[in-house]
C-alpha positions in Angstrom: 35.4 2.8 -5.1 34.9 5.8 -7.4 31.9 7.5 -9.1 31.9 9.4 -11.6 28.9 12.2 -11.3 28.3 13.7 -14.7 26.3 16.9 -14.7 26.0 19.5 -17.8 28.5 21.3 -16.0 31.3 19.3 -16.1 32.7 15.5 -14.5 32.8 15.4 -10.8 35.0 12.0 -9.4 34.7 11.2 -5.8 35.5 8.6 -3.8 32.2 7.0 -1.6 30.5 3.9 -1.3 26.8 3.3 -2.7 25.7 6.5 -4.6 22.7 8.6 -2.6 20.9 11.0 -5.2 20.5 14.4 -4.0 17.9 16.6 -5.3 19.5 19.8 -5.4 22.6 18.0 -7.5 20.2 17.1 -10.1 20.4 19.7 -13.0 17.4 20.3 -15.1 18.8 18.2 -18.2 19.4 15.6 -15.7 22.3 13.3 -13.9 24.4 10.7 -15.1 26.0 8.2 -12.7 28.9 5.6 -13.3 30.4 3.3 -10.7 31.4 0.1 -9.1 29.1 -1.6 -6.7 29.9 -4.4 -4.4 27.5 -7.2 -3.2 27.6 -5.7 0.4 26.4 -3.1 -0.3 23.1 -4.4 -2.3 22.8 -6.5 1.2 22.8 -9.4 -1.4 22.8 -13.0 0.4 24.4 -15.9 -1.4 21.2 -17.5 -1.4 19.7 -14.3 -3.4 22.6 -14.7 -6.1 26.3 -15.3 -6.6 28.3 -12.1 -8.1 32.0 -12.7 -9.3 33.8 -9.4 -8.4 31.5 -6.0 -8.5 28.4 -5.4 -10.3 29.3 -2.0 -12.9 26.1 0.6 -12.5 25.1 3.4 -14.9 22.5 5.6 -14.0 21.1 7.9 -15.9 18.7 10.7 -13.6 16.2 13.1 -14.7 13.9 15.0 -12.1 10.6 16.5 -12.7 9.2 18.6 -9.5 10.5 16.1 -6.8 9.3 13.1 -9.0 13.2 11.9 -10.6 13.1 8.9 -13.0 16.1 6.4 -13.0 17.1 4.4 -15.9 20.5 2.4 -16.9 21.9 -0.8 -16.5 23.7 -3.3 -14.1 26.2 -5.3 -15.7 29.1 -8.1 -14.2 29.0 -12.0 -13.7 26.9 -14.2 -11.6 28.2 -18.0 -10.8 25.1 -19.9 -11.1 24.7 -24.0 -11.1 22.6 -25.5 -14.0 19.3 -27.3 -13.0 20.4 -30.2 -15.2 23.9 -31.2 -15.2 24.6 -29.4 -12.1 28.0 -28.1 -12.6 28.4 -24.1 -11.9 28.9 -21.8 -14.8 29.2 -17.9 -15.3 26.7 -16.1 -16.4 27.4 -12.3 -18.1 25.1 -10.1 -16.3 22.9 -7.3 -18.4 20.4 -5.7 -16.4 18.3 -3.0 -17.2 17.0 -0.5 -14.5 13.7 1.4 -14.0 12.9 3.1 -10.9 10.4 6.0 -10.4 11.0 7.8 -7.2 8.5 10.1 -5.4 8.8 12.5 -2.5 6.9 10.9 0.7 5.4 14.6 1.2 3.2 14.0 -2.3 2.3 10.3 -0.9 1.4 11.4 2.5 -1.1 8.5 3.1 1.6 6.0 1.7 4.3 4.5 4.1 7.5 5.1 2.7 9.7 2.3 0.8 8.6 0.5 -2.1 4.6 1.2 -3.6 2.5 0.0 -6.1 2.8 1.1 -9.3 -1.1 2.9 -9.9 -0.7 5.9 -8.6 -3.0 8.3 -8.9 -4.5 6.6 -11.8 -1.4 6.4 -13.7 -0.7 2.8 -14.9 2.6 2.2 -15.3 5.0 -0.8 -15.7 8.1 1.2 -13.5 9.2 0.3 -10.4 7.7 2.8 -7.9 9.5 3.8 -4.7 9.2 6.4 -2.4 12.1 9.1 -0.8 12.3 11.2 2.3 14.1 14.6 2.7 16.3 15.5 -0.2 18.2 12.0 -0.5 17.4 9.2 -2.7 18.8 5.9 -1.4 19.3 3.0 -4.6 20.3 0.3 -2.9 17.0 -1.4 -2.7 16.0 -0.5 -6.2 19.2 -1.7 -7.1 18.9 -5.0 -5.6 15.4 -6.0 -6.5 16.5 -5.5 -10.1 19.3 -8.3 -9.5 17.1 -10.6 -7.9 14.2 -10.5 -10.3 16.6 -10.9 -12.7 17.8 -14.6 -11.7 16.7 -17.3 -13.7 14.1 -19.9 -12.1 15.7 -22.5 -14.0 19.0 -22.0 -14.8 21.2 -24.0 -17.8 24.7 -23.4 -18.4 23.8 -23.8 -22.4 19.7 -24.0 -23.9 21.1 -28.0 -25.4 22.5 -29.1 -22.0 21.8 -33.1 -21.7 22.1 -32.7 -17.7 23.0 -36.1 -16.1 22.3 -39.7 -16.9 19.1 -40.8 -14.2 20.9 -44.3 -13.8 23.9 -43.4 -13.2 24.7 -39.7 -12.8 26.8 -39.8 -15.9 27.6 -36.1 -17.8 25.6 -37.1 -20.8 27.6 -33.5 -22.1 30.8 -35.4 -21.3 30.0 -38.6 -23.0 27.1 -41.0 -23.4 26.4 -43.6 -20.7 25.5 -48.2 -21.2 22.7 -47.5 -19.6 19.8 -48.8 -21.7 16.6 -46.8 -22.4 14.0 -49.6 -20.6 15.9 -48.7 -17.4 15.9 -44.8 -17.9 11.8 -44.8 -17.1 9.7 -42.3 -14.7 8.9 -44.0 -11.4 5.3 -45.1 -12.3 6.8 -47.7 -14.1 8.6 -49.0 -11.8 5.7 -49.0 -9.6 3.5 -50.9 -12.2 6.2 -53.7 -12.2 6.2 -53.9 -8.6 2.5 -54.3 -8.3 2.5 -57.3 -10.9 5.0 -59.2 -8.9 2.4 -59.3 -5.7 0.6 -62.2 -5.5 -3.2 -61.8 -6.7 -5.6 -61.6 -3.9 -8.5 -64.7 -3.9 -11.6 -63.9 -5.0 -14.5 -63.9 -2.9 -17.4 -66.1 -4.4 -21.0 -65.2 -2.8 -23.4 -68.0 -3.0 -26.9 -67.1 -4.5 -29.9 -68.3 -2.8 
């Protein structure tokens, strides 16, 4: 894996695994960041989401004291399975990143790792996350960002038909026989089961 670290002074490219910001190579007009990153290395389980190949990052870093902002984007392919038809599709990944990073030393009475986002009466829609020493570590940022961005449902297309309820038939692929009276929610079905028990007798009180 390369990245390519772009300050005003010129390209740097270096081989290394996940990219760890350090302050002091942070110029005042700020740091750009290109690279490959792999799924082990966001500690992403299969469970979380399904990347095809690499995830490509650009990061774009400016600092402000010992406050540095990150923007950019993720981008690369997820295999997902559609809620309806349940076949597995690719989805093209664009995801934008926001991360605001502070030194623990200014958050003393805050434990270290991700924070709320009021600080100090600021009210903000960033991600907030806290650094110790000199080194910023985006992995975590990084893979929050993919995992908030994974669809609750998701469709391989907005018109997908999904699957026939009778009898599992790809109603993308073709329509089914089945008729309509026997594609019904399972209240019906209940209703038509309690008219076939027998009626209970009535009991008949005698009036003195």
């Amino acid at each position: 894996m390369y990245i390519d670290r772009i300050p005003a002074t010129g390209l740097a490219v270096m081989p290394m695994a996940l990219p760890v910001l350090h302050l002091i190579e942070i110029p005042q007009e700020g740091l750009s960041l290109s690279c490959d990153v792999q799924v082990d290395e966001l500690a992403l389980d299969p469970e979380d989401v399904r990347i095809s190949g690499g995830l490509a990052m650009s990061l774009n870093a400016i600092k402000a004291g010992t406050t540095v902002h990150v923007t950019g984007t993720l981008s690369g392919t997820a295999r997902r399975q559609c809620v309806r038809c349940l076949k597995e599709y690719d989805d093209a990944l664009w995801i934008p990143v926001v991360g605001e990073y502070y030194s623990d030393t200014d958050l003393k009475s805050k434990p270290a790792g991700r924070e709320s986002s009021e600080r100090a009466g600021e009210d903000t829609d960033d991600d907030v996350y806290v650094y110790t020493g000199e080194e910023i570590e985006l992995g975590e940022m990084l893979r929050e960002h993919v995992i908030l961005s994974t669809p609750m449902q998701p469709l391989c297309h907005d018109d997908c038909r999904g699957l026939c309820p009778v009898c599992g038939q790809d109603l993308n692929v073709r329509r089914c026989d089945c008729r309509e009276e026997q594609i019904q929610s399972p209240f019906v079905v209940l209703k038509k089961l309690r008219e076939t028990l027998p009626t209970p007798s009535k009991r008949t009180t005698k009036t003195k």
